[in-house]
C-alpha positions in Angstrom: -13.4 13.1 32.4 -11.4 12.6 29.0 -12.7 10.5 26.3 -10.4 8.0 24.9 -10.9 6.1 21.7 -13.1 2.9 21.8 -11.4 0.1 19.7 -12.8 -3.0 18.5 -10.7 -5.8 19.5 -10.5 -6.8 16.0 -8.9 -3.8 15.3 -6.0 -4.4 17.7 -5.1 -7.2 15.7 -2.3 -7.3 13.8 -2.6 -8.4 9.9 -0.5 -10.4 8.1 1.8 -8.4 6.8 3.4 -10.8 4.0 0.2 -10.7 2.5 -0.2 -6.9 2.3 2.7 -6.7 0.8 1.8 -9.1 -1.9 -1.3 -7.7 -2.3 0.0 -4.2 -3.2 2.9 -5.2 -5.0 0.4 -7.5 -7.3 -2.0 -4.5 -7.7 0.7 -2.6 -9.2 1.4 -4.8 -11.1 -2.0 -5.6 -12.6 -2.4 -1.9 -12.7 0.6 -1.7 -15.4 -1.2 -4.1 -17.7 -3.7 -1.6 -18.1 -1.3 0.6 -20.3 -1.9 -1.5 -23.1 -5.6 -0.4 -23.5 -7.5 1.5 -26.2 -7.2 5.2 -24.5 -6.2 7.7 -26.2 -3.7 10.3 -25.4 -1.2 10.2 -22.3 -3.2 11.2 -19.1 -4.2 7.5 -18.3 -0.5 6.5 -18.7 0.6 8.9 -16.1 -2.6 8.2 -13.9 -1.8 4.8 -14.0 2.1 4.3 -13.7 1.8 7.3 -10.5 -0.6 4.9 -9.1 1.3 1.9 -9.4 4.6 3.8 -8.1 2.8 5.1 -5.2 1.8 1.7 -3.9 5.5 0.5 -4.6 6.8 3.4 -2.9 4.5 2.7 0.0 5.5 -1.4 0.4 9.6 0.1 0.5 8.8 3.2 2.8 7.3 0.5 5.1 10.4 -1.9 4.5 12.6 0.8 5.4 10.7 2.4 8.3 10.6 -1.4 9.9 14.3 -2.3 9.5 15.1 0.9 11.0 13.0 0.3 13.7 11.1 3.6 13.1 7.9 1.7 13.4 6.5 -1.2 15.4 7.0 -4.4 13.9 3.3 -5.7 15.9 1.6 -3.5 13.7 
């Protein structure tokens, strides 16, 4: 007998994507206020700017991946 996945049927659901979006892009954003802080010394800055571009790149990878129909638009 093979064992399939048991799923929740909350975690079917799609989310709102709009929202996630927003979310992200706002984090990043927040994030980038952070360079004006008392730290010393660059390794913060990079932390924080690769952070910020890594949720940007992820809201555009997911832009691009949908309008090309690479990935399912009910997820």
């Amino acid at each position: 007998m093979a064992e399939e996945p048991v799923y929740a049927p909350d975690q079917l659901k799609p989310g709102n994507r709009k929202w996630a979006r927003i979310g992200a892009l706002g984090s990043a954003a927040v994030l980038l206020l952070y360079l004006w802080g008392n730290h010393e010394g660059n390794t913060e800055n990079i932390w924080i700017i690769g952070t910020a571009l890594l949720l940007v790149g992820a809201v555009f990878v997911d832009v691009v991946l949908r309008r090309n129909g690479l990935k399912p638009n009910d997820q």
